[in-house]
N, C-alpha and C positions, 0 to 999 in steps of 0.2 A: 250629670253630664250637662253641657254647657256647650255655648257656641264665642267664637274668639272670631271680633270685629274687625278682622284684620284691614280693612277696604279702608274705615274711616279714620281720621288721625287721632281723634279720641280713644278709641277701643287699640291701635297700635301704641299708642305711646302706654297705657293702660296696663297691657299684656304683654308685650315682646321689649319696646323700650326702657320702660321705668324698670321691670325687675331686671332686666340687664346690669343697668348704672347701679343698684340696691345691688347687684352681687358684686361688681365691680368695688364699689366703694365699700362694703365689709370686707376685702380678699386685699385691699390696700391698706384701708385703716386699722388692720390684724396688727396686735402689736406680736408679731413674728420675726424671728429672726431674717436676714436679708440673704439669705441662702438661693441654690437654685432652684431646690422646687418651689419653693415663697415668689420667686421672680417669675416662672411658668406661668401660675396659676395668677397674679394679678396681671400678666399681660395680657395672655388669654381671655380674661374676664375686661379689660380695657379691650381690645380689639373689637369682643363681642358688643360692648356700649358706646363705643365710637364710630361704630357699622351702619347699629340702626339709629343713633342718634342722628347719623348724615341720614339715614334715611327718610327719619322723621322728617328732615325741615323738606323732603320730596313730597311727603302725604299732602302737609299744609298746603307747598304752593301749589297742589293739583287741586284742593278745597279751592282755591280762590280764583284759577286762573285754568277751570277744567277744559274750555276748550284752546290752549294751547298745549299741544301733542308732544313736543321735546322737551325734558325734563330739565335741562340746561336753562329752558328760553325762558321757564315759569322759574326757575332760582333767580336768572337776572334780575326778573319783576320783583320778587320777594326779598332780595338782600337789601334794597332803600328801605323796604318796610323794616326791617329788623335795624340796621343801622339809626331809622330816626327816634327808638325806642335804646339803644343801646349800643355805641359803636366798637365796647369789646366786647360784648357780648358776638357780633359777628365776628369778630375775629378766632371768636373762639370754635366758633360755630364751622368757620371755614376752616379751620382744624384739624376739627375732625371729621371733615367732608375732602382736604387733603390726605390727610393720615388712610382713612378706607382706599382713598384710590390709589395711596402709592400701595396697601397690602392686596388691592385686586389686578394692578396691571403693574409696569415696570415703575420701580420709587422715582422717583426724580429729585426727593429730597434725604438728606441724609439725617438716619436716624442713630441713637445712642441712649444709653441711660447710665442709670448712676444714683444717686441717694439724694436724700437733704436730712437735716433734723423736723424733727415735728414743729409746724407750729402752731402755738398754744389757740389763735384766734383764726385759725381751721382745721385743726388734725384733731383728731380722738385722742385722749392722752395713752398714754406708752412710753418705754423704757426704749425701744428700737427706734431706728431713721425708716424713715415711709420709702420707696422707691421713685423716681421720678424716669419716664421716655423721653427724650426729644425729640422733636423732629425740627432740623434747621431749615429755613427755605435760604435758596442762595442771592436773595435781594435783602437780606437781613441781619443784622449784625448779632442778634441774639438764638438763642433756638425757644422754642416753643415746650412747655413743659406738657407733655397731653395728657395726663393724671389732671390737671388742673383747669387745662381745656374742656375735658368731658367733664368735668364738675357744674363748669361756667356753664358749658354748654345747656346741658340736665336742667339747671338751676332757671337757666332764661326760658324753658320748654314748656316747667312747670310754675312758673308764673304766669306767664300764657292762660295755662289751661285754672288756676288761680284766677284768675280775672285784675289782677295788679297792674297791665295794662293790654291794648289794645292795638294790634298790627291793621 
């Protein structure tokens, strides 16, 4: 038995985040056929890593900025910090901090998915096309791939905690 750090960003990303996006990302890079329970079970497994990925960048800014009380007021502080280290990196990041809110309250942005082919200098190899979510926002002429958001996202979290750079 054990105890699970929930409180600190460390022991969340640790415990609940990182295997998140680790099942996320084996349930996508399955070279499975693109069927619907294959589409179920990686969106469901994206939902679950795109949930608490937004929720991670909450832990952080409460680490840095613990006495400001509205979660809102500590992201504003924290998004320069992240933008002067990476500014798709936030994009991706607000992503998937859009993405959870349209799945907890009314969407505002319109979602869809649909396939790509693998590719070779980021997919796992396979015979099958990977599935890809959108989410459009409507100031945007493109939509947002969230399969690759939560990737980006994941990726910038665990550099962080890598020590690669410094917020």
């Amino acid at each position: 038995m054990g105890e699970l750090d929930l409180n600190g960003s460390r022991g969340y990303f640790k415990d609940l985040a990182g295997p998140a996006f680790d099942d996320f990302w084996c349930a996508y890079q399955a070279d499975r056929p693109l069927d619907r329970r294959n589409f179920s079970l990686v969106y469901r497994r994206l939902i679950a890593a795109c949930m608490l990925l937004n929720h991670f960048s909450d832990k952080i800014a409460a680490e840095f900025w613990p006495g400001v009380k509205k979660g809102e007021d500590r992201l504003k502080k924290l998004e320069p910090l992240i933008e002067a280290v990476s500014p798709a990196a936030l994009l991706k990041l607000n992503a998937c901090r859009h993405f959870s809110n349209d799945l907890k309250h009314v969407a505002n942005k319109l979602h869809s998915f649909g396939s790509r082919p693998r590719n070779p200098g980021y997919d796992d190899p396979g015979e099958h096309d990977v599935f890809c979510f959108f989410m459009k926002y409507q100031d945007k002429a493109d939509p947002v791939d969230l399969c690759i958001a939560a990737g980006d996202a994941f990726n910038f979290w665990r550099g962080y905690y890598s020590h690669e750079f410094r917020l």
